[in-house]
C-alpha positions as CSV (number, residue, x, y, z in Angstrom):
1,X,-22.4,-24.7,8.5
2,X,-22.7,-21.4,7.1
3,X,-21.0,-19.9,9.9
4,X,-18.0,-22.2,9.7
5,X,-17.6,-21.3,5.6
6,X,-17.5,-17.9,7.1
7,X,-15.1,-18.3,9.6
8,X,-12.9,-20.1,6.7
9,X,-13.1,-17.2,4.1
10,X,-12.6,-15.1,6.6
11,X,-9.6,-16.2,7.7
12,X,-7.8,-16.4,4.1
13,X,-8.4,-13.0,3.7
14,X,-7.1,-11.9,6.8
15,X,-4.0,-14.1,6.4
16,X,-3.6,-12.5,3.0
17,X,-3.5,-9.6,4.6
18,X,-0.7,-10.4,6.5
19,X,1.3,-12.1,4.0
20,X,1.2,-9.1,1.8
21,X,3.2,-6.9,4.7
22,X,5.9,-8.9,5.5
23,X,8.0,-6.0,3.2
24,X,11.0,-5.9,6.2
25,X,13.2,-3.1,4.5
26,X,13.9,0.5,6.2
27,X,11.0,2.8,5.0
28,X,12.8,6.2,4.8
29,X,9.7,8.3,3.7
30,X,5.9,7.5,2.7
31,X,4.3,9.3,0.0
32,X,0.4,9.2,-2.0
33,X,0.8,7.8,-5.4
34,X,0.4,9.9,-8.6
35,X,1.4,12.9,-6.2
36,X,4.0,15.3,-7.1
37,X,7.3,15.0,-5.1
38,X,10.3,17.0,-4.0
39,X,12.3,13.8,-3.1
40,X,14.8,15.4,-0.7
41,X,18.2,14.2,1.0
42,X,21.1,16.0,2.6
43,X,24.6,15.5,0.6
44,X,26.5,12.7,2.9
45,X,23.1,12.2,5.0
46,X,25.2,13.9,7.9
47,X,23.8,17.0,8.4
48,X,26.7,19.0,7.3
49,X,26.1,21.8,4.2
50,X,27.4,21.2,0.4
51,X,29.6,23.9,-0.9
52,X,27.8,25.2,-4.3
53,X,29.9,22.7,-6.5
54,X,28.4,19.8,-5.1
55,X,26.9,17.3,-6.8
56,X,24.0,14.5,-6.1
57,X,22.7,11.7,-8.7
58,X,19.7,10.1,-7.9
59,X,18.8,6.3,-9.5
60,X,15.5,5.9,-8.6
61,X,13.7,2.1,-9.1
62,X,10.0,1.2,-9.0
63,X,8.7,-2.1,-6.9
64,X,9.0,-4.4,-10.1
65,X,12.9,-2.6,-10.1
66,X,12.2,-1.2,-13.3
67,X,14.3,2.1,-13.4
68,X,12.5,5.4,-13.4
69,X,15.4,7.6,-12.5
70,X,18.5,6.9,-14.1
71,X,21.5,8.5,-12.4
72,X,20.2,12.2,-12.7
73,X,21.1,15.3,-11.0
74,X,19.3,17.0,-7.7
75,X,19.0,20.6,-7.4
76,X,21.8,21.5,-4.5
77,X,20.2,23.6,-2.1
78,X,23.1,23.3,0.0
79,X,21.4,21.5,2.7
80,X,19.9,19.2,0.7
81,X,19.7,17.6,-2.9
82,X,16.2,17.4,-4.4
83,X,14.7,15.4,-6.9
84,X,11.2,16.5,-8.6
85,X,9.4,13.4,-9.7
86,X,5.9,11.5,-9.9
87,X,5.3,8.4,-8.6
88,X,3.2,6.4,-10.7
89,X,3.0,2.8,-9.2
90,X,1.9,1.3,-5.7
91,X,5.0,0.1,-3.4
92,X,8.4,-0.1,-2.3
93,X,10.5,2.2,-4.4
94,X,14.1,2.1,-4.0
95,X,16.5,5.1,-3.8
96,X,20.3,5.1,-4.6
97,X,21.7,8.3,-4.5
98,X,25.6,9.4,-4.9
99,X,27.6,12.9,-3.8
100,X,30.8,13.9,-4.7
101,X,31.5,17.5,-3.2
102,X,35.3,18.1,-3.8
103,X,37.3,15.3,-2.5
104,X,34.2,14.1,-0.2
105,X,32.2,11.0,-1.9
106,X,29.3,9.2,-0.5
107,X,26.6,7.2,-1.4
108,X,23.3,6.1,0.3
109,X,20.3,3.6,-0.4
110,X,17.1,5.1,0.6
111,X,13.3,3.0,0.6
112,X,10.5,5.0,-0.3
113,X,6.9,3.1,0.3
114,X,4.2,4.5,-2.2
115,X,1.0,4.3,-1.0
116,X,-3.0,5.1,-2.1
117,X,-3.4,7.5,1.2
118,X,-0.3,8.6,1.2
119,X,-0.3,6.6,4.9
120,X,2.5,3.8,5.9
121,X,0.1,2.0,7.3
122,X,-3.6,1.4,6.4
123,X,-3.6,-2.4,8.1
124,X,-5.2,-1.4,10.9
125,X,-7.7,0.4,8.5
126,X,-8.7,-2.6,6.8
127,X,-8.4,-4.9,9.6
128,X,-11.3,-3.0,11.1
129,X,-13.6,-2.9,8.1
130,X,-13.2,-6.5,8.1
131,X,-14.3,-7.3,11.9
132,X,-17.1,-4.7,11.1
133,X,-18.5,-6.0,7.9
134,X,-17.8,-9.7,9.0
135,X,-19.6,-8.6,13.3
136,X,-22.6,-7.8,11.1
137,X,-22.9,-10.3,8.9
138,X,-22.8,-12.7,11.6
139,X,-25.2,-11.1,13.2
140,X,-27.6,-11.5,10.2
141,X,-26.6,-14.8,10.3
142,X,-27.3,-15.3,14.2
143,X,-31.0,-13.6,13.2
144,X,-31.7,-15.3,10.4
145,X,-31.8,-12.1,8.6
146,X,-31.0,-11.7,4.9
147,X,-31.0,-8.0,5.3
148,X,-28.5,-7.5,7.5
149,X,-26.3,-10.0,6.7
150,X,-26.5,-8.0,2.9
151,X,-25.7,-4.6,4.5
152,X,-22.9,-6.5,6.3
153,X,-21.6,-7.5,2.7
154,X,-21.0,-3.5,1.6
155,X,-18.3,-3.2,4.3
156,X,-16.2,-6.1,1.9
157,X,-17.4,-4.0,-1.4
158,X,-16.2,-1.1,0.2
159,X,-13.0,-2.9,1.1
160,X,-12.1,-4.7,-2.1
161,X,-13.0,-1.7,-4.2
162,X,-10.3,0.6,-1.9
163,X,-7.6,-2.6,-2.1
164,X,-8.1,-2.4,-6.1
165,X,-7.8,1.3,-6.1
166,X,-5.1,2.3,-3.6
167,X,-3.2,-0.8,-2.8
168,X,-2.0,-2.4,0.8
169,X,0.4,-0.6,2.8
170,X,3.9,-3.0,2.1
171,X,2.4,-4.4,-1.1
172,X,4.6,-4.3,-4.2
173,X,3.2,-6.7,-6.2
174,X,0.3,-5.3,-7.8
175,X,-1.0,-8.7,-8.9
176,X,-1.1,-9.8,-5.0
177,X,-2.7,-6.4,-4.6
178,X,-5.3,-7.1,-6.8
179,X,-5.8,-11.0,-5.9
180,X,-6.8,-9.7,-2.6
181,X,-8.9,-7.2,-3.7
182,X,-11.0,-9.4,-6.5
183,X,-11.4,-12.4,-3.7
184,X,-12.7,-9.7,-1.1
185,X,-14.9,-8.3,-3.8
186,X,-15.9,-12.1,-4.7
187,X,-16.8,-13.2,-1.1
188,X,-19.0,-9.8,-0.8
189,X,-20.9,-11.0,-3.8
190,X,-21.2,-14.6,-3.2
191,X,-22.5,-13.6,0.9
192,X,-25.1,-10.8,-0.5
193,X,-26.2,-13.4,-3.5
194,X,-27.0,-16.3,-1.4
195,X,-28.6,-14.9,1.5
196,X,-30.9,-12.8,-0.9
197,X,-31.2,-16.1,-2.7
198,X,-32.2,-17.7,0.6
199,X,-34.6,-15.2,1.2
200,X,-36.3,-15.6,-2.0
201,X,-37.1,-18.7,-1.7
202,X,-37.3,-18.4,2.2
């Protein structure tokens, strides 16, 4: 029975794992949150130079699309228009940006995913702490052994603490974020509990 309440919990939160990276817009660029960056596009995103009168605005909105940017000015480096920012908040951040460089217009929408690692995808990451913590907690089970069913457990600390802190890859809702995290952190607890509860008593 304990195995099947297992197998149940363990399939919600892999499921929730899924759900939360179903995000299905173009990721331009990928960058570690609370890092300093030099947000960089060419002028008609053609490859062609800017003469030294052209201009680029950037509008710049955070996952909840909450402004952060509003229609400022890049540095023209001729190449390329830059935009010197911090960003603050785990997920999908949207990027409009407009030129005008004599009697040339353009504008372009760019995604940019924020992430804790600074990675575009740390699934696969957490998908393997998850068969690893939940492979030796089984095997606890399968040995009627409290201990390493616990040290199975520290694998889903680990793994909720990480979620809390740095976020799913494709997550922009931080309350989904941390839903995941806190029921990860919850099934640790209530797994380590009652099998050093059971042992107790043994």
């Amino acid at each position: 029975m304990k195995k099947l309440y297992l197998l149940i919990l363990m399939c919600i939160v892999l499921s929730s794992l899924a759900y939360a990276t179903t995000d299905t817009r173009e990721v331009e660029d990928v960058f570690q949150i609370n890092d300093q960056v030099n947000y960089a596009k060419p002028c008609f995103n053609n490859g062609t130079y800017c003469s030294s009168s052209a201009k680029c605005n950037f509008t710049i909105y955070d996952p909840d699309n909450v402004v952060l940017v509003d229609n400022k000015e890049g540095t023209n480096n001729f190449y390329n228009h830059n935009y010197t920012l911090y960003f603050t908040k785990l997920g999908l951040h949207k990027i409009d940006m407009t030129c005008v460089d004599g009697g040339r217009t353009g504008a372009e929408t760019f995604y940019a995913q924020v992430t804790g690692s600074g990675l575009i995808d740390n699934l696969g990451f957490q998908v393997l702490v998850i068969a690893l913590s939940f492979g030796i907690i089984l095997l606890g089970f399968y040995l009627k052994d409290g201990w390493i069913t616990i040290l199975g457990t520290f694998g889903l600390y680990f793994l909720g603490i990480y979620i809390l802190f740095y976020g799913i890859a494709g997550v922009k809702d931080l309350i989904v974020t941390w839903a995941i995290g806190l029921i990860t952190l919850g099934l640790a607890g209530y797994i380590s509990i009652r099998s050093a509860h059971d042992m107790i008593i043994g």
